[in-house]
C-alpha positions as CSV (number, residue, x, y, z in Angstrom):
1,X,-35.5,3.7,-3.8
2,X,-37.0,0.3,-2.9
3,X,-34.6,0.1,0.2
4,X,-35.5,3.6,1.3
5,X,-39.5,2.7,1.2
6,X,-39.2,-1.1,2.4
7,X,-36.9,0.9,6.0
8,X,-40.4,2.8,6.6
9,X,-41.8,-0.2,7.8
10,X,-40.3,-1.2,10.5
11,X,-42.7,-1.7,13.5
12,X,-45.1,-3.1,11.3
13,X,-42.8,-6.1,9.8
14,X,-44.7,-8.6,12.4
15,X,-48.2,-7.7,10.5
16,X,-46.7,-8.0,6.9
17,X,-45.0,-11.1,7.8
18,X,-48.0,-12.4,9.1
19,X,-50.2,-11.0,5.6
20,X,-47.5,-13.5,3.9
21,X,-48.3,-16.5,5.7
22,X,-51.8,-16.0,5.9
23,X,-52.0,-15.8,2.0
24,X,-49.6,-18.8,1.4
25,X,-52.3,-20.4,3.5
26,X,-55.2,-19.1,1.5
27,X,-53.7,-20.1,-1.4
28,X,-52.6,-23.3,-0.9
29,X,-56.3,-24.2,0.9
30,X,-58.0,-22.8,-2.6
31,X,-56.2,-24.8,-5.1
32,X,-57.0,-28.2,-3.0
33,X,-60.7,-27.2,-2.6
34,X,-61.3,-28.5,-6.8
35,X,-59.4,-31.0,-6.5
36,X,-61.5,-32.4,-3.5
37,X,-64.4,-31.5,-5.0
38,X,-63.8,-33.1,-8.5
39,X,-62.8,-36.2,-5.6
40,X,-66.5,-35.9,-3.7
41,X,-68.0,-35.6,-7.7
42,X,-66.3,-39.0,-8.5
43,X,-67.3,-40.7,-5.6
44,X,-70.9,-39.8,-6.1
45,X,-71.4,-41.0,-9.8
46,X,-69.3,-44.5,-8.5
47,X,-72.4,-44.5,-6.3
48,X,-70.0,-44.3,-2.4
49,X,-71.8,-44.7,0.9
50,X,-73.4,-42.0,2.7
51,X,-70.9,-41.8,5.6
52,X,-68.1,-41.7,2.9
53,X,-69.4,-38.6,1.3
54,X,-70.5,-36.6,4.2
55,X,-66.8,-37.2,5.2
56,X,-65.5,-35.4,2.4
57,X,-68.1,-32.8,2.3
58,X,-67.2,-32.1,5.7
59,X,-63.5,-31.6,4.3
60,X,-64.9,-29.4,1.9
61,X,-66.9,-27.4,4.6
62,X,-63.9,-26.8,6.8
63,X,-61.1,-26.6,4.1
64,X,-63.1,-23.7,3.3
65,X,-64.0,-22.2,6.2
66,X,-60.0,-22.4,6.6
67,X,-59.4,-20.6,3.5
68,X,-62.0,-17.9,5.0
69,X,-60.3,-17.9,8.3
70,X,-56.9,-17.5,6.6
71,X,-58.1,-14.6,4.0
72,X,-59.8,-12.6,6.7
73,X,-57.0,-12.5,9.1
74,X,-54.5,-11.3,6.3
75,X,-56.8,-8.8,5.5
76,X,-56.3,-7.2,9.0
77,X,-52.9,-8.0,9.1
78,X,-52.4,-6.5,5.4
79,X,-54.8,-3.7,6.8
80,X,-52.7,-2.7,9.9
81,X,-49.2,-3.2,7.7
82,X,-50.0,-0.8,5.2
83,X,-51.7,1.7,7.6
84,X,-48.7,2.0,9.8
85,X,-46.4,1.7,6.5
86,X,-47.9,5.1,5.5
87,X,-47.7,6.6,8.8
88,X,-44.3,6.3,8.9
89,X,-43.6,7.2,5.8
90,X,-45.7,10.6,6.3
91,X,-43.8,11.0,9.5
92,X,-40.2,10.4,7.9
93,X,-41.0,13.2,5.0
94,X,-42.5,15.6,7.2
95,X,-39.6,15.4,9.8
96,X,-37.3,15.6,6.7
97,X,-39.0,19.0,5.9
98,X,-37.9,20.3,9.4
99,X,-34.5,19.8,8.6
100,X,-34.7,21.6,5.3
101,X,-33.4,24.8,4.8
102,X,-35.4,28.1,2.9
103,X,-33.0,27.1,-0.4
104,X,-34.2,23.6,0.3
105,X,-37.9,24.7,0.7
106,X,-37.5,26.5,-2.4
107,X,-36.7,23.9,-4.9
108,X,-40.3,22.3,-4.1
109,X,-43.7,24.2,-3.7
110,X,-46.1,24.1,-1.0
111,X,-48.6,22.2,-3.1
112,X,-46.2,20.0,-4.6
113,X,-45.5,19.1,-0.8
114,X,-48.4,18.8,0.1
115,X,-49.1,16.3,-3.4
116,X,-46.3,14.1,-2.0
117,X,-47.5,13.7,1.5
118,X,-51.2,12.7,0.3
119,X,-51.8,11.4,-3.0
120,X,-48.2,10.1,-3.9
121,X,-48.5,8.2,0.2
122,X,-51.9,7.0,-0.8
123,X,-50.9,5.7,-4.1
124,X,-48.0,4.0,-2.5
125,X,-49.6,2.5,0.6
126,X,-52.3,0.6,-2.0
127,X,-49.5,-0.6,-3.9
128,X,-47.4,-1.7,-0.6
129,X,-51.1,-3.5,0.5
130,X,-51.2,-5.1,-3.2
131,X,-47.9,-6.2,-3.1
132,X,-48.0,-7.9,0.4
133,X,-51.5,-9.7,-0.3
134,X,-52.7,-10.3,-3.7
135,X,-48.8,-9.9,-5.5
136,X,-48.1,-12.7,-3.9
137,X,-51.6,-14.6,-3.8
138,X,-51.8,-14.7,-7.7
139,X,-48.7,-15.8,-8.6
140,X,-49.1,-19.2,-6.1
141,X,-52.6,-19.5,-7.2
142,X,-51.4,-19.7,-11.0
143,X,-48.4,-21.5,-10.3
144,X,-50.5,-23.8,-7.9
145,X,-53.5,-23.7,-10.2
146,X,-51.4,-24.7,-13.6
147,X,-49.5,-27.5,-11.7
148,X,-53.0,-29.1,-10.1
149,X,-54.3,-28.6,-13.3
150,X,-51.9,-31.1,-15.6
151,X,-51.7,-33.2,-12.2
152,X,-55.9,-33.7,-13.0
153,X,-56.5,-32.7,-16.6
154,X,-52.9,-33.5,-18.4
155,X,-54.7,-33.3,-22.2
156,X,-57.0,-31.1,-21.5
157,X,-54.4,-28.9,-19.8
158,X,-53.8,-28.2,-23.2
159,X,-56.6,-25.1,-23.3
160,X,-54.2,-23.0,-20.9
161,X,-51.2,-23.1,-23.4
162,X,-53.8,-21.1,-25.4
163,X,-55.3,-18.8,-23.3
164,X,-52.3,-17.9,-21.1
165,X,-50.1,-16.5,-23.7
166,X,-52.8,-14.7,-25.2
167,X,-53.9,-13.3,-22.0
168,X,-50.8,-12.3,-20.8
169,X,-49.2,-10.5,-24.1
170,X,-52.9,-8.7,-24.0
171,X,-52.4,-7.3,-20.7
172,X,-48.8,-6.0,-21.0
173,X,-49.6,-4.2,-23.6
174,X,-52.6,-2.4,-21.8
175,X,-50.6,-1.6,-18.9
176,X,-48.0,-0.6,-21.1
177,X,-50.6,2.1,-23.2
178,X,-52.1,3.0,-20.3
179,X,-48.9,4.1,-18.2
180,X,-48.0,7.1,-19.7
181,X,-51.2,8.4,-19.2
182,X,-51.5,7.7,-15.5
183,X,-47.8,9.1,-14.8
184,X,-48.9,12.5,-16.7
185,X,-52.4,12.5,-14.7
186,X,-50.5,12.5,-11.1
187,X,-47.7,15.1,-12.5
188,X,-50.8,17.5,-12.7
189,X,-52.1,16.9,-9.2
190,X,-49.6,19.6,-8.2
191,X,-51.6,21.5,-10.2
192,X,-54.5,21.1,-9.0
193,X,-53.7,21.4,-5.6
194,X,-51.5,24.6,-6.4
195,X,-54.9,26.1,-7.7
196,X,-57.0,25.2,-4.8
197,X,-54.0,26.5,-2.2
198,X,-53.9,29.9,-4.2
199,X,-57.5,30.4,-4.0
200,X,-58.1,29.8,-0.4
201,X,-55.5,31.7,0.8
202,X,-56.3,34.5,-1.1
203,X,-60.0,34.6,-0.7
204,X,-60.6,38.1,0.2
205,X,-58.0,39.3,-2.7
206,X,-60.6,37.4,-5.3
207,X,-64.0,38.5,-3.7
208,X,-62.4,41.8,-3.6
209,X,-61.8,41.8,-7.5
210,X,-64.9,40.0,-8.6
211,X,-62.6,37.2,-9.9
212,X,-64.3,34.2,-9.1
213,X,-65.4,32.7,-12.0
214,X,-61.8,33.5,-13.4
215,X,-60.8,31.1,-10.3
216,X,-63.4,28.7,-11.5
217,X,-62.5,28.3,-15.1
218,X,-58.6,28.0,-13.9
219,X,-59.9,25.1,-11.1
220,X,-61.9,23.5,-13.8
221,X,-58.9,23.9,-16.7
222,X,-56.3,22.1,-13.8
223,X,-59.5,19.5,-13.3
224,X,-60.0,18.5,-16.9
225,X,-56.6,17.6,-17.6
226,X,-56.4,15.2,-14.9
227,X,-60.0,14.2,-16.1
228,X,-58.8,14.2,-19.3
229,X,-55.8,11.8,-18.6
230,X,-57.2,9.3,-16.4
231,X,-59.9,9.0,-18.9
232,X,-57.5,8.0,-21.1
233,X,-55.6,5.4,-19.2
234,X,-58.6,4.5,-17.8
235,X,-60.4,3.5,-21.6
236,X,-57.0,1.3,-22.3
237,X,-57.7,-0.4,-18.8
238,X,-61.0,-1.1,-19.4
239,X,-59.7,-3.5,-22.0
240,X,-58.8,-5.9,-19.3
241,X,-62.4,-7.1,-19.2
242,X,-63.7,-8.1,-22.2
243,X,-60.1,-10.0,-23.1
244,X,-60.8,-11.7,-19.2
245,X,-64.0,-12.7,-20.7
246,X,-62.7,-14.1,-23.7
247,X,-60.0,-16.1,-22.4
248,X,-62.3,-17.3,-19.9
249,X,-65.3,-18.4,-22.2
250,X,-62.5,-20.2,-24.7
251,X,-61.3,-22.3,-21.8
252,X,-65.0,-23.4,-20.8
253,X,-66.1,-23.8,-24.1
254,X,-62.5,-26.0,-24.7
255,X,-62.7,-28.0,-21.5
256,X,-66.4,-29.2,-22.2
257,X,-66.0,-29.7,-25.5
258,X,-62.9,-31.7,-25.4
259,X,-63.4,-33.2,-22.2
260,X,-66.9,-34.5,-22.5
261,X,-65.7,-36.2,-25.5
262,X,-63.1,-37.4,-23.9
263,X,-65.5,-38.6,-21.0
264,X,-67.9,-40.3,-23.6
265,X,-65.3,-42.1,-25.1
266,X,-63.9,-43.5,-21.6
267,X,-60.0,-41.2,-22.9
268,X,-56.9,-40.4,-20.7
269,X,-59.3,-41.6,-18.0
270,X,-61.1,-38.1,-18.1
271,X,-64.4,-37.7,-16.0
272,X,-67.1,-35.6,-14.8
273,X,-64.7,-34.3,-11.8
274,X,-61.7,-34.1,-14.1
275,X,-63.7,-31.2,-16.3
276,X,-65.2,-29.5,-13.3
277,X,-62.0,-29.2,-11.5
278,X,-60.1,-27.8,-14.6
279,X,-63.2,-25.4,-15.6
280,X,-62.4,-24.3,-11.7
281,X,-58.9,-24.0,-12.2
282,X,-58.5,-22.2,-15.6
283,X,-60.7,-19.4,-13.7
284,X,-58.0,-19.4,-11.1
285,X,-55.2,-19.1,-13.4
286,X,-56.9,-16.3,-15.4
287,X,-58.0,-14.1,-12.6
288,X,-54.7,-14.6,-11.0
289,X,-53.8,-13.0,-14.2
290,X,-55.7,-10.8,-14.3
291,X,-55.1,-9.3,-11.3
292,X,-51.1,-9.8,-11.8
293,X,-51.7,-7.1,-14.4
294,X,-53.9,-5.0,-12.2
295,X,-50.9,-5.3,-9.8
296,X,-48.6,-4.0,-12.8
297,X,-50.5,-1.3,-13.5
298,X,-50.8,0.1,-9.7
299,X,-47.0,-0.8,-9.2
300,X,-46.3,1.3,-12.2
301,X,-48.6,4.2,-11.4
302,X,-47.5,4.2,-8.1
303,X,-43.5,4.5,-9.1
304,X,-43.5,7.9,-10.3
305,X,-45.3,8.6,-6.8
306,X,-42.4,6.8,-5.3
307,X,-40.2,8.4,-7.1
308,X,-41.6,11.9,-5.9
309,X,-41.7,10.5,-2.2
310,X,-38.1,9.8,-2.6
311,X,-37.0,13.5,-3.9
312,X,-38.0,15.0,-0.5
313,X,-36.6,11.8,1.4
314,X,-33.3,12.4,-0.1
315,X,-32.9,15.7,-0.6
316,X,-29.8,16.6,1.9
317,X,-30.1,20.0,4.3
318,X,-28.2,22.6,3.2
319,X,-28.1,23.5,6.4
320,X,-26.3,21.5,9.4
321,X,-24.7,22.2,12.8
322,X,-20.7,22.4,12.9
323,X,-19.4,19.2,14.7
324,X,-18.4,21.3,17.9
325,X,-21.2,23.8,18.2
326,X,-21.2,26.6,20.3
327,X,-23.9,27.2,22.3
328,X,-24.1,30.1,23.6
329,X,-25.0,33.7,22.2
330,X,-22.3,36.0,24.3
331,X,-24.7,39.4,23.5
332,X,-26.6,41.1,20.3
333,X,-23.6,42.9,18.5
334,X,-23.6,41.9,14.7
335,X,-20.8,42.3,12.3
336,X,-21.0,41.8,7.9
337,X,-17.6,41.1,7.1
338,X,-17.6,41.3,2.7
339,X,-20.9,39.4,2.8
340,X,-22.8,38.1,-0.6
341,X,-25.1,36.7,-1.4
342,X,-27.2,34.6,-4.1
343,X,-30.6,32.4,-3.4
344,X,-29.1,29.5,-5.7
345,X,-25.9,28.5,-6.9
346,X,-27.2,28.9,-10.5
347,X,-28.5,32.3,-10.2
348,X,-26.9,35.3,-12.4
349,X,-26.6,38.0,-10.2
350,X,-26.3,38.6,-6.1
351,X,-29.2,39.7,-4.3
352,X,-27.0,41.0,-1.8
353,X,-23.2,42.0,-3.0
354,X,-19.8,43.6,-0.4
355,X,-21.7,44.4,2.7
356,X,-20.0,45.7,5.4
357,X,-21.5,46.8,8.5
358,X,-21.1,46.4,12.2
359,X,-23.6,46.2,14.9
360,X,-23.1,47.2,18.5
361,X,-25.2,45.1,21.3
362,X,-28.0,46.7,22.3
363,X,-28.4,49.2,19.0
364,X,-31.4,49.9,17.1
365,X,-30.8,49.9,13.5
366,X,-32.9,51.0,10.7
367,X,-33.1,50.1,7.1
368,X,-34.3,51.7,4.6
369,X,-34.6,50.7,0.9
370,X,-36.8,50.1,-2.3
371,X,-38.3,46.8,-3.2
372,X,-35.8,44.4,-4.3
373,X,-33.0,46.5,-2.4
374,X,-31.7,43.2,-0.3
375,X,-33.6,44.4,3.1
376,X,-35.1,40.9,4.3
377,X,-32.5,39.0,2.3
378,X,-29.9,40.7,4.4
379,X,-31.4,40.4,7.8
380,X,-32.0,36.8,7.4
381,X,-28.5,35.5,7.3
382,X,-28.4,36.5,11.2
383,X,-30.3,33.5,12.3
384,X,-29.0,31.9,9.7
385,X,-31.9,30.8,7.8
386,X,-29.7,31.2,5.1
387,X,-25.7,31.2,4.5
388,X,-23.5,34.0,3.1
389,X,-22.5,32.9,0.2
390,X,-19.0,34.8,0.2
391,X,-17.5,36.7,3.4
392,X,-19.3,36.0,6.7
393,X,-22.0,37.1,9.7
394,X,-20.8,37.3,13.3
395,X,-23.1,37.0,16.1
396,X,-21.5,37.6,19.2
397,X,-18.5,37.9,17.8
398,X,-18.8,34.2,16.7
399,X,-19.7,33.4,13.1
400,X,-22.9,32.4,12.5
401,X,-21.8,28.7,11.1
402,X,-20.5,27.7,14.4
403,X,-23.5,28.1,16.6
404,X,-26.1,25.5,17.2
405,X,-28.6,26.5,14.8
406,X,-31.1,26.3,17.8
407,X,-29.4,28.0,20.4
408,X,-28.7,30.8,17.4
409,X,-32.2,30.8,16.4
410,X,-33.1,31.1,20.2
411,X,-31.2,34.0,20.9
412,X,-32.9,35.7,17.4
413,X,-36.0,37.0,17.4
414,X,-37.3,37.4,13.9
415,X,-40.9,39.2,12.8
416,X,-41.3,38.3,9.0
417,X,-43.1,40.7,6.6
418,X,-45.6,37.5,6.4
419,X,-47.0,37.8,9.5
420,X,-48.3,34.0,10.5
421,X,-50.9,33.2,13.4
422,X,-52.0,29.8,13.7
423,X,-55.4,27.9,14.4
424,X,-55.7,28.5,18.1
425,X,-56.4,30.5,21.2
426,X,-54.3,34.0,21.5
427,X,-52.2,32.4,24.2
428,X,-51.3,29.5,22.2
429,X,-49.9,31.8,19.5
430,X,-48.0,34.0,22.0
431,X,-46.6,30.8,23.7
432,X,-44.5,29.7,20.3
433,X,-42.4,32.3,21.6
434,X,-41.9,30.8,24.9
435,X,-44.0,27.5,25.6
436,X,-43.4,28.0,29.5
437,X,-44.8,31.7,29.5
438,X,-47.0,32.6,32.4
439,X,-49.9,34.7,31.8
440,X,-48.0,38.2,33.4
441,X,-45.2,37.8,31.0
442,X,-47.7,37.4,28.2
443,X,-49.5,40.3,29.2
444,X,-46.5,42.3,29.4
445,X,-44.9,41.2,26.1
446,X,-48.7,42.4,24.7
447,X,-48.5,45.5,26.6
448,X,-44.9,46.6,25.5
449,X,-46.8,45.5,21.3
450,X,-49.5,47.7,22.2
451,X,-51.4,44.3,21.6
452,X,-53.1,44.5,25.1
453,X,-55.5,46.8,24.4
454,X,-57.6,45.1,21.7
455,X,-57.1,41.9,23.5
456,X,-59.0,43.0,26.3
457,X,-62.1,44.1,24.1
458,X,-62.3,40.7,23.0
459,X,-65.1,39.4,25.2
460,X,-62.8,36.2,26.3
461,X,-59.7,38.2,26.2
462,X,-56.4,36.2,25.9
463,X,-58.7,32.6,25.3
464,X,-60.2,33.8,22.1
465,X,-59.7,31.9,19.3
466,X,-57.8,32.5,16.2
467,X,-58.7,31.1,13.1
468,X,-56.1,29.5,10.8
469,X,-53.8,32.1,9.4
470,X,-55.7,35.0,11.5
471,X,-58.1,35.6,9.5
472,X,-60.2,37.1,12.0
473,X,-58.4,39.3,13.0
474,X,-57.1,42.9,11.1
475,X,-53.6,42.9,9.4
476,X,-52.6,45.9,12.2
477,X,-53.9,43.1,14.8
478,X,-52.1,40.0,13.6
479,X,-48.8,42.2,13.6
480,X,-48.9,43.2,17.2
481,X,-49.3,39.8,18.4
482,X,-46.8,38.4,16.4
483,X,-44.1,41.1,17.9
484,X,-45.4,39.9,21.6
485,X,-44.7,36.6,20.4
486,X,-41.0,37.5,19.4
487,X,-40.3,39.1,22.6
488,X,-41.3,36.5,25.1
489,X,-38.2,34.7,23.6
490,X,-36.5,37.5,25.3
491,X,-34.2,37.6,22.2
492,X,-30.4,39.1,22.2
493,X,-31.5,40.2,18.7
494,X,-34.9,41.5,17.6
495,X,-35.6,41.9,13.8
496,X,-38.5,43.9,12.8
497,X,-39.1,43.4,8.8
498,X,-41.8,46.0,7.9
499,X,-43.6,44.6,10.7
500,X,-45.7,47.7,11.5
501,X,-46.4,48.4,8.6
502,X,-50.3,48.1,9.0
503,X,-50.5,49.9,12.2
504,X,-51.1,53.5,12.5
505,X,-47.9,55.9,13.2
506,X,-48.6,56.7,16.5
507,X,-49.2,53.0,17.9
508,X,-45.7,52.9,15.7
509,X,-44.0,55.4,17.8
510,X,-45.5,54.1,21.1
511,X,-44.1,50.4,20.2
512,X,-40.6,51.9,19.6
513,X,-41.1,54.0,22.8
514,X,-41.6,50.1,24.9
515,X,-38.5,49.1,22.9
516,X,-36.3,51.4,24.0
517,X,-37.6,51.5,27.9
518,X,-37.9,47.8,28.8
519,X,-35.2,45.7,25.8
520,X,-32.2,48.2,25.8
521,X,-29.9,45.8,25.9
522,X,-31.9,43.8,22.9
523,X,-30.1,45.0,19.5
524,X,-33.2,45.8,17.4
525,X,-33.3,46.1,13.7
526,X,-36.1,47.0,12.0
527,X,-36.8,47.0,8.1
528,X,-39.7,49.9,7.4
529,X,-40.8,52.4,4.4
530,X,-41.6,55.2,6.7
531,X,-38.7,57.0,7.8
532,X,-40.9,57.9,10.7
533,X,-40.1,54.4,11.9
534,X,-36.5,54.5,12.2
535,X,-35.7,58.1,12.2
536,X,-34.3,58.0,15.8
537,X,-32.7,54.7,15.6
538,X,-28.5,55.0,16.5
539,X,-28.3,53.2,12.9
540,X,-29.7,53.8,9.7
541,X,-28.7,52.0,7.0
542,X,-29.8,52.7,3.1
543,X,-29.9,50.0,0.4
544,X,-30.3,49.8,-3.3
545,X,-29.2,46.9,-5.8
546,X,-28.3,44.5,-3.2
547,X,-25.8,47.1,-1.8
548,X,-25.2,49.3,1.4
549,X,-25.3,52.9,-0.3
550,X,-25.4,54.8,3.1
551,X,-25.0,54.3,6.7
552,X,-25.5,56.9,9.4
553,X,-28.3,58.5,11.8
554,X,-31.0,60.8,10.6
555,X,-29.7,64.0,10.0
556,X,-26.3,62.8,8.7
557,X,-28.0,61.1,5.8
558,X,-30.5,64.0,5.2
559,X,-27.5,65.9,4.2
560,X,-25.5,63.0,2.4
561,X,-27.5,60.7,0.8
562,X,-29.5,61.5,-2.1
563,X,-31.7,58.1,-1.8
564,X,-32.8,59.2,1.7
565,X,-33.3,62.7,1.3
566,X,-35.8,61.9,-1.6
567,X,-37.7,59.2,0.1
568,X,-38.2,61.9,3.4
569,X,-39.0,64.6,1.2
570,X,-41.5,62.4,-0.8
571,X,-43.0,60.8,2.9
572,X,-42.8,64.5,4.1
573,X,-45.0,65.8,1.0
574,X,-47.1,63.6,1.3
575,X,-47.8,63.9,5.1
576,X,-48.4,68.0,4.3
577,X,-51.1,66.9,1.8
578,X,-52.7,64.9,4.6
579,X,-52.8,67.6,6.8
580,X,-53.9,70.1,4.2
């Protein structure tokens, strides 16, 4: 795990390098500063000349200005390293979630993503900038500090055998209580942010039902135990103070008792600048640890955020390209040889079980089928955004497995029942179909989605901006530019999956109409609940349980499958009762 995080750094080694020598620097310049001092203190009670002391006051003067120098330049250095330690980091998981597959996506959620690649980075970052600046200060400043101090003090170094141990065994043991409690508080942050995720995206479905104050108490429950956690890591912490205090007062209180008798009585050749050096020093060696345990504590919190970083760093694409891809889709014909299918390895039952069905280029195909019948499951093994798990899909006559995933997915145009528009003018949208589209084929693809007209009403037609997930515009809207965005790939394949579904029937008919004049040659396969929609495609096919239960055109079914016949007759009833 640690060689995984340490490889993020890379560019940045110069500045963390530097943050090391820097600090070395600092703390060497910090534990000589006392001892001069204690030096200048001597020579004034032995009464020195005036030229003598300025001398070493000057030494003083720029030893610290030194110390300054050295401290402020690691803190850029540290600043830059840890900075550009995160970025990469963020950069290395987000490029990792490119490669992932939909079974891959599936094993984390969106806000637990979204957990890793802010407050787990963040919590890692201030540990890397801990470990890289004061990890290392402390420890040479209490290994320095201890060392000057029995170089200067040797009796009354005896005050730190005390408080050191003490200190030490006190602060393991908060960091140790208060651990548990910080690992829990960050589990919930997924939580949280899961909360916040589900309420902003569905905005209009809460207004709609009055359930804000339902959203609230949820928000506010997710909030509390976090609250509720870090409180109580947080009241352990806290602890760290007080026993600082204590430690620090006994090793005065020691060192002036002791050593002023010890001046008095002219002993182990203790003076004035002997007990203000070692007062000096034991603050040094208990704030370094102090802050050694601080370091602990971070270190620790910030493992289980490393641990979470490293889930979605090593989590291994289910997906991958063949050695010797091919690279070319030959035409739009598709063929299920036995295909089944499950979502995950450990699931009971197939969402999709012995399909067989072949595709001509250039067909339109219809299917038709309940919730849960295996419709989207089944078209989304042709561009392969998932694998078959037995039997296989042939595109081209090729299987599916031995294309370049990109020059498959190229050649497949796919419209998802979750129709997606993103931040950004209308011809920013259209071009994630084809970034080099000129402004005639985007009109055309808009004309042939019957998206032109309402674009034009729009009082800076093709420039207006969309808001994130196109939220101003109507469901019926967002699902006519998203079809002009699949066919400016000018796809060998276009999939359809209840992709009209919020547009009226006759702006239905006239899209299917476009199809067939200016894509014939496009295979075209389109998922719907009105029969209306696929009546006259050359295809129909009918699913229930995961299973192709009929296959045929229109009238053929009508008269042989049961599940079809009922769904027109229902569709048909229905459309009487409308017109009555």
């Amino acid at each position: 795990m640690l060689k995984k995080l340490a490889s993020c750094v890379r560019e940045y080694k110069k500045p963390t390098i530097l943050t090391l020598i820097f600090i070395v620097g600092e703390a060497i310049i910090e534990t000589l500063i006392p001892f001069m001092t204690a030096d200048l203190v001597n020579k004034i009670k032995a009464g020195a000349e005036m030229d003598v002391l300025v001398k070493t006051g000057l030494l003083l003067v720029l030893m610290a200005i030194l110390s300054l120098c050295c401290g402020g330049i690691a803190g850029f250095t540290c600043a830059d390293a840890s900075a550009g330690f995160a970025k990469n980091l963020r950069h290395d998981i987000f490029r990792r979630i490119q490669t992932f597959s939909f079974s891959n996506i599936d094993k984390f959620s969106t806000a637990s993503l979204v957990t890793r690649m802010t407050t787990d980075i963040s919590n890692v970052q201030m540990s890397f900038m801990m470990i890289i600046r004061t990890a290392i200060r402390s420890p040479l400043m209490l290994i320095f500090s201890v060392v000057m101090a029995y170089i200067m003090g040797g009796a009354l170094a005896t005050a730190f055998v005390i408080a050191i141990p003490v200190l030490a065994c006190g602060l393991l043991l908060i960091a140790k209580f208060a651990m548990p409690a910080f690992r829990a508080a960050f589990r919930k942050y997924d939580k949280l942010n899961e909360s916040i995720e589900e309420n902003v995206q569905a905005m209009r479905v809460v207004k709609g039902f009055s359930r804000e104050e339902y959203e609230k108490k949820k928000f506010g429950k997710a909030s509390d135990n976090i609250r509720n956690d870090f409180l109580k890591a947080e009241r352990i912490v806290v602890l760290n103070s007080p026993l600082m205090q204590l430690c620090l007062y006994f090793n005065m209180a020691f060192i002036l008792l002791v050593g002023s008798k010890m001046a008095i009585l002219g002993q182990h050749g203790i003076d004035v600048g002997q007990i203000s050096a070692m007062i000096t020093y034991g603050f040094q060696i208990l704030m370094s640890l102090m802050m050694l345990s601080m370091i602990y504590v971070m270190i620790t919190m910030s493992a289980e955020s490393a641990k979470r970083i490293c889930e979605v760093l090593d989590e291994v694409p289910e997906l991958h390209d063949p050695e010797n891809p091919v690279l070319e889709v030959k035409d739009g014909s598709v063929e299920f040889k036995n295909v089944s299918f499950k979502y995950s390895k450990g699931a009971k039952a197939n969402a999709l079980s012995a399909i067989n069905v072949k595709i001509e280029s250039g067909m339109t195909v219809g299917i038709i089928g309940g919730t849960g019948s295996g419709k989207s499951s089944l078209v989304q093994l042709i561009p392969r955004l998932y694998d078959a798990t037995e039997g296989s899909v042939t595109v081209g006559g090729v299987d599916v497995r031995d294309y370049d995933m990109t020059a498959l997915r190229d050649s497949v145009s796919m419209v998802l029942q979750k129709n997606t528009l993103f931040s950004g003018t209308i011809k920013d949208n259209l071009r994630w179909g084809n970034e080099n589209a000129t402004d005639e084929e985007m009109v055309e693809a808009c004309v042939l989605a019957q998206a032109d007209g309402f674009i034009s009403s729009f009082p800076e037609g093709y420039d207006t901006f969309i808001e994130q997930g196109g939220t101003n515009v109507s469901g019926g809207q967002k699902q006519r530019l998203c079809i002009a965005r699949a066919l400016l790939k000018k796809p060998k394949i276009l999939i359809l999956d209840d992709s009209t579904s919020a547009v009226d029937t006759k702006t239905d008919a006239l899209i299917r109409e476009g199809f067939k004049k200016y894509i014939p040659d496009t295979t075209k396969i389109i998922i719907a609940q009105r029969i209306s929609s696929v009546e006259d495609a050359d295809l129909i096919l009918v699913m229930d349980g995961g299973t192709v239960v009929g296959a045929g055109r229109h009238d053929e079914l009508l008269r042989t499958n049961g599940i079809y016949r009922e769904v027109y007759e229902e569709q048909t009833k229905g459309g009487d009762g409308d017109e009555e």
